[in-house]
C-alpha positions as a Python dict, from the first residue, in 0.01 Angstrom:
ca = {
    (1, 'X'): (0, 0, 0),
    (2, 'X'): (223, -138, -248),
    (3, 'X'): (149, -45, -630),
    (4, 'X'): (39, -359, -781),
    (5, 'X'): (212, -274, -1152),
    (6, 'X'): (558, -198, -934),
    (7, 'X'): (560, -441, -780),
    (8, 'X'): (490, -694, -1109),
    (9, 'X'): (791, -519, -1280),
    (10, 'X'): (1053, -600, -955),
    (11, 'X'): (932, -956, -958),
    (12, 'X'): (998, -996, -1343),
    (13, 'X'): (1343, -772, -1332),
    (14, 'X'): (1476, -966, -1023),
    (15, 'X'): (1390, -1336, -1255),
    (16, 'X'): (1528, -1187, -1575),
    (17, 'X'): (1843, -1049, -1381),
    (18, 'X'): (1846, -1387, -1212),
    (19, 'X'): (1947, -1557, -1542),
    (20, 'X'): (1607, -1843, -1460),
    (21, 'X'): (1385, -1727, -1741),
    (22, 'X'): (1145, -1809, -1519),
    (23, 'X'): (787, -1704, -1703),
    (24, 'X'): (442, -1629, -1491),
    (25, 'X'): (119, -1606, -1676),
    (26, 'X'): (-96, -1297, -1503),
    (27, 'X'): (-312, -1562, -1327),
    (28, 'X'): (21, -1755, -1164),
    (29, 'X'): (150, -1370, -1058),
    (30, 'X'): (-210, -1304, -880),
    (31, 'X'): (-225, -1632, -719),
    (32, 'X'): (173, -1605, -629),
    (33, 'X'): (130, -1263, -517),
    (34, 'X'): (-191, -1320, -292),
    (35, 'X'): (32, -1648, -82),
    (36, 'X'): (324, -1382, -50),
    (37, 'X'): (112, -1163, 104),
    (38, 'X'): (-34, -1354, 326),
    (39, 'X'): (274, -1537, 437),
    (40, 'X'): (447, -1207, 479),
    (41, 'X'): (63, -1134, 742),
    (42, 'X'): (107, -1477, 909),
    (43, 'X'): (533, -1438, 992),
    (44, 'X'): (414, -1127, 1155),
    (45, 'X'): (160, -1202, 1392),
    (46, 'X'): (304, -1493, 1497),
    (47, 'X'): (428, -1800, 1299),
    (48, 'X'): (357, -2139, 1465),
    (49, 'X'): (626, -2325, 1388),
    (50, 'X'): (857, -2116, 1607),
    (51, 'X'): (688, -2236, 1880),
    (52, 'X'): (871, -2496, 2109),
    (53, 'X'): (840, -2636, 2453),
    (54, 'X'): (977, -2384, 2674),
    (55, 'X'): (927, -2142, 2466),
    (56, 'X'): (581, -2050, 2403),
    (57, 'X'): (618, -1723, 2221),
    (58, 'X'): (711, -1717, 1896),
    (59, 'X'): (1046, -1508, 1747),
    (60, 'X'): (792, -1276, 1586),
    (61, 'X'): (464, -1217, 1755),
    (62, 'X'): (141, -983, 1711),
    (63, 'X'): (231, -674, 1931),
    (64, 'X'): (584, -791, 2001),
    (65, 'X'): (740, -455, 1840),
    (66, 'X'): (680, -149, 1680),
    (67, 'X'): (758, -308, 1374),
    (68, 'X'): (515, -519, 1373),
    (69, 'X'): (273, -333, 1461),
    (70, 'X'): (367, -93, 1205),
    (71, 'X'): (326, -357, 948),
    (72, 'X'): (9, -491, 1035),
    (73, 'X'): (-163, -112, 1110),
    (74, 'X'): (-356, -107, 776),
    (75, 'X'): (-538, -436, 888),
    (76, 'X'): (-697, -343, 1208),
    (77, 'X'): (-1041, -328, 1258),
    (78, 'X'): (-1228, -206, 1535),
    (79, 'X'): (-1558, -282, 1495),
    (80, 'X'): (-1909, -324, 1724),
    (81, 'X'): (-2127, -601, 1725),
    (82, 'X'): (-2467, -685, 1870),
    (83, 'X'): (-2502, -1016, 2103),
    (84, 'X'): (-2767, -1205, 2065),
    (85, 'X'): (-2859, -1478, 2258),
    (86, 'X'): (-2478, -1451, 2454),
    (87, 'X'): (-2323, -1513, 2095),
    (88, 'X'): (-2209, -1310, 1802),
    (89, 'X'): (-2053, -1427, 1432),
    (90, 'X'): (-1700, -1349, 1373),
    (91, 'X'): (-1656, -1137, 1065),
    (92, 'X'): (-1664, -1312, 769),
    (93, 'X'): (-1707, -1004, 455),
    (94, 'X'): (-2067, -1027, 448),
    (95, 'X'): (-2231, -965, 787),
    (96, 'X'): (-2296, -657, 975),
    (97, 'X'): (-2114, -500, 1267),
    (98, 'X'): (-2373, -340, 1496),
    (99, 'X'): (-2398, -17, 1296),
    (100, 'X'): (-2435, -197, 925),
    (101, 'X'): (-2164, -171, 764),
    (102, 'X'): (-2019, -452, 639),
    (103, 'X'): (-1724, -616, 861),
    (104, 'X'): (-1399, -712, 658),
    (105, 'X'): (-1296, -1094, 752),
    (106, 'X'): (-1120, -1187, 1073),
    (107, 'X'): (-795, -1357, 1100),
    (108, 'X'): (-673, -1276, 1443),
    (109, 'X'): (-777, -1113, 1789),
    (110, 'X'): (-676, -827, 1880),
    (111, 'X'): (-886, -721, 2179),
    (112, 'X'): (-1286, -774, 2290),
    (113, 'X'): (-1415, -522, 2540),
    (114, 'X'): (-1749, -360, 2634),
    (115, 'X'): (-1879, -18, 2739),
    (116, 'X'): (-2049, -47, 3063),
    (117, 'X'): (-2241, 240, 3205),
    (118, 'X'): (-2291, 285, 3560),
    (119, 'X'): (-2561, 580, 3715),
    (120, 'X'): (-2429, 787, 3993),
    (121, 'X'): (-2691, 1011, 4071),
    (122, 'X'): (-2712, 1207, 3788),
    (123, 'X'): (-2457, 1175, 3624),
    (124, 'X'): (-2307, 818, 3379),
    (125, 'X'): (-1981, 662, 3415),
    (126, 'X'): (-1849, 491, 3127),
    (127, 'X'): (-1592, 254, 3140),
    (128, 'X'): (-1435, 16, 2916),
    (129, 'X'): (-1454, -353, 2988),
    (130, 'X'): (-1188, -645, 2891),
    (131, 'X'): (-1317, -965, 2837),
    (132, 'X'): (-1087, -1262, 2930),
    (133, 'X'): (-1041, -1539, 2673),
    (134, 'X'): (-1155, -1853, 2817),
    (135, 'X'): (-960, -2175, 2635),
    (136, 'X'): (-1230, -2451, 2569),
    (137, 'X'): (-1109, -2699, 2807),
    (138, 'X'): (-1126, -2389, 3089),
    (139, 'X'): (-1523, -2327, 2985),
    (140, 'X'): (-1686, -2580, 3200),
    (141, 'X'): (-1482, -2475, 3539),
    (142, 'X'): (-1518, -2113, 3485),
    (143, 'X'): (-1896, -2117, 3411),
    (144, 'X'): (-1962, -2353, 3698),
    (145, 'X'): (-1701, -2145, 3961),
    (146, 'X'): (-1848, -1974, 4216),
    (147, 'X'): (-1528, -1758, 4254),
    (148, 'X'): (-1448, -1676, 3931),
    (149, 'X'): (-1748, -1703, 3742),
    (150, 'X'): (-1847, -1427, 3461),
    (151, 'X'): (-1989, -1092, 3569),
    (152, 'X'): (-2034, -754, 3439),
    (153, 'X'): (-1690, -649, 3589),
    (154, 'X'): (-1513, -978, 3508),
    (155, 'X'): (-1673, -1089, 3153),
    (156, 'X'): (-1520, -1368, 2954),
    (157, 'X'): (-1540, -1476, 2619),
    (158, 'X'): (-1470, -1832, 2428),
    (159, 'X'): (-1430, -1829, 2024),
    (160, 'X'): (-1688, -2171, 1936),
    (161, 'X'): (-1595, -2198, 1538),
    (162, 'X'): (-1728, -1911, 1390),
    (163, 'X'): (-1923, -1774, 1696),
    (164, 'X'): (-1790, -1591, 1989),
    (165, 'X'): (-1979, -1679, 2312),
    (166, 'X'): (-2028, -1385, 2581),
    (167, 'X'): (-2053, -1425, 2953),
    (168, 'X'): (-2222, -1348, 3106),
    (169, 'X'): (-2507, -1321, 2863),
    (170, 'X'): (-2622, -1012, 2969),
    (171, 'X'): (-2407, -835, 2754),
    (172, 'X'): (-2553, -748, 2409),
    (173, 'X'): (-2328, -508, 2247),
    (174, 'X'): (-1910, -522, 2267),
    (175, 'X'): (-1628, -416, 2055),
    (176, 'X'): (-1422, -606, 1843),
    (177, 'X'): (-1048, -525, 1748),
    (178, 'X'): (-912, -787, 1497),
    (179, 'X'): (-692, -821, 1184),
    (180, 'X'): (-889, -863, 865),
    (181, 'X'): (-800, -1121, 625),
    (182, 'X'): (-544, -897, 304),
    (183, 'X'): (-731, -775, 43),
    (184, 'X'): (-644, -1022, -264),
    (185, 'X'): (-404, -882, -491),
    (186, 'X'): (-528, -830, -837),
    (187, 'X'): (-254, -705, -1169),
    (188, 'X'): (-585, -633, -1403),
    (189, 'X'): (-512, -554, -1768),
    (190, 'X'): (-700, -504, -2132),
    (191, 'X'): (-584, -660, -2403),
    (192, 'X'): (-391, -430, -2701),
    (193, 'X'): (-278, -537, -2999),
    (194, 'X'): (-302, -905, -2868),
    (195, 'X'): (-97, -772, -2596),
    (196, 'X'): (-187, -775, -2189),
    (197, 'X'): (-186, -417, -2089),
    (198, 'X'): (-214, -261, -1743),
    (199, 'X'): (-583, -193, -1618),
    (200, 'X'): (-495, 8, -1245),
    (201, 'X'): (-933, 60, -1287),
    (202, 'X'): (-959, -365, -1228),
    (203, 'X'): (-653, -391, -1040),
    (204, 'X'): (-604, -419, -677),
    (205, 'X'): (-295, -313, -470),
    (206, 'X'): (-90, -517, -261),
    (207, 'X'): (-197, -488, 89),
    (208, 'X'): (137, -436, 297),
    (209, 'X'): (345, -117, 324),
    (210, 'X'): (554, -21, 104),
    (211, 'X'): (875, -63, 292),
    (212, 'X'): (819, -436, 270),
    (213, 'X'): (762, -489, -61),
    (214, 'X'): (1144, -688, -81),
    (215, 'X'): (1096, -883, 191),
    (216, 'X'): (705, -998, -11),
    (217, 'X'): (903, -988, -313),
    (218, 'X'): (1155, -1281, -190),
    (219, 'X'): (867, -1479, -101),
    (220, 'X'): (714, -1460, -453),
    (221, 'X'): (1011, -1537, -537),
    (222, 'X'): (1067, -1869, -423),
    (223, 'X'): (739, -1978, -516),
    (224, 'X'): (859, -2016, -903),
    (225, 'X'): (1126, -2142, -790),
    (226, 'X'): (1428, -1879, -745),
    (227, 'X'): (1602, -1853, -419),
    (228, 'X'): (1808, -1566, -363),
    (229, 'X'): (1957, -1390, -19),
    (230, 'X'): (1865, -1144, 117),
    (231, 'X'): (2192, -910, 14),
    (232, 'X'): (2121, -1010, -399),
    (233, 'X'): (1770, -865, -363),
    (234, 'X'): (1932, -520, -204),
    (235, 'X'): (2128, -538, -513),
    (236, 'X'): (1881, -592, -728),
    (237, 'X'): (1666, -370, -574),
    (238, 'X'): (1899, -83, -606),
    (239, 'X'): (1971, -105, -1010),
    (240, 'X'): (1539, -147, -1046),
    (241, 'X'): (1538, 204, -891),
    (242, 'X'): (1832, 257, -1083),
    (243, 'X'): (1696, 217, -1437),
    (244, 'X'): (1319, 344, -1301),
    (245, 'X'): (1165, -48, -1295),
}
């Protein structure tokens, strides 16, 4: 993760250096910081405004390189859930996964599977399970097929708002791999001498790797307002490790 108090000290040297005298009050960097983070999450797994007609991946996709999978890592989750009544609740921070522990919010799917556990004789197969993703206009056909309709070898799935419903509704346990929502950054102080002063015990990191933190940094960046390339932040980065910022 990237040190919170770092990376408050680039942001300010690259504005001073920048000539701007551009000023953030600590509320303005958290707030600033928390949309560069989560712009930086949302390029990665795929941005929708690269997609086009006859093109329908995006540049820069979930999965589409090592890279990116590298840089979303810290955010997958791979959690259990109970179905009940052929439906379970996305994660949302303050429900349970099917163990109780409390499931960290979902922004994307990753995967939904089941264990499915078949007697032969004695002895118990288990095997893992994909479910297919059903679009909603596809429910209706699917459900009412008598070809391709759900079963315990060919499940499906369709995300209904905040609910996930299971078919067929048999099912009442699966597996959910998603990215959570980024932890909101926090730079927490105490106040000395009428002075804000670094609190690391009520701050909160940002949640990226460190090896993006320039790339997060140019984002803040822009939001007060200074636009640099990417070759000036290099710079800039350099002399910061330069003087120890």
């Amino acid at each position: 993760m990237i040190d919170i108090d770092k990376y408050r000290r680039f942001v300010k040297f690259i504005a001073n250096k920048n000539g701007k005298g551009a000023y953030e009050s600590t509320p303005e960097f958290n707030l600033n910081a928390e949309r560069a983070n989560m712009e930086f999450t949302m390029k990665r797994f795929g941005n929708v405004h690269q997609y086009s007609p006859g093109r329908p991946v995006p540049i820069v996709g979930y999965e589409a390189s090592q890279k990116v999978i590298d840089d979303l890592r810290h955010l997958k989750e791979d959690r259990p859930f109970n179905v009940v009544d052929g439906s379970f609740l996305l994660p949302d921070g303050l429900t349970n996964d099917a163990v109780g522990s409390i499931a960290p919010s979902y922004l994307h799917l990753s995967r939904l599977y089941y264990y499915k556990v078949t007697q032969n004789g004695t002895t118990a197969k288990k095997t893992t399970t994909g479910f297919t993703m059903m679009k909603d206009k596809e429910v209706d056909d699917i459900l009412s097929s008598s070809i391709i309709s759900p079963t315990l070898d060919y499940p499906f799935a369709n995300i209904a708002g905040s609910n996930v419903k299971i078919y067929p509704e048999t099912i009442d346990r699966i597996e959910l791999t998603y990215l959570r929502i980024p932890h909101k950054p926090v730079w927490g102080f105490t106040i000395v001498n009428s002075r804000e002063v670094y609190d690391p015990t009520t701050s909160t990191n940002l949640d990226a790797p460190e090896e993006d933190l320039n790339e997060i940094a140019m984002m803040h960046l822009s939001y007060i307002g200074i636009h640099i390339r990417e070759q000036e932040l290099i710079g800039y980065s350099e002399q910061a490790k330069a003087v120890g910022v």
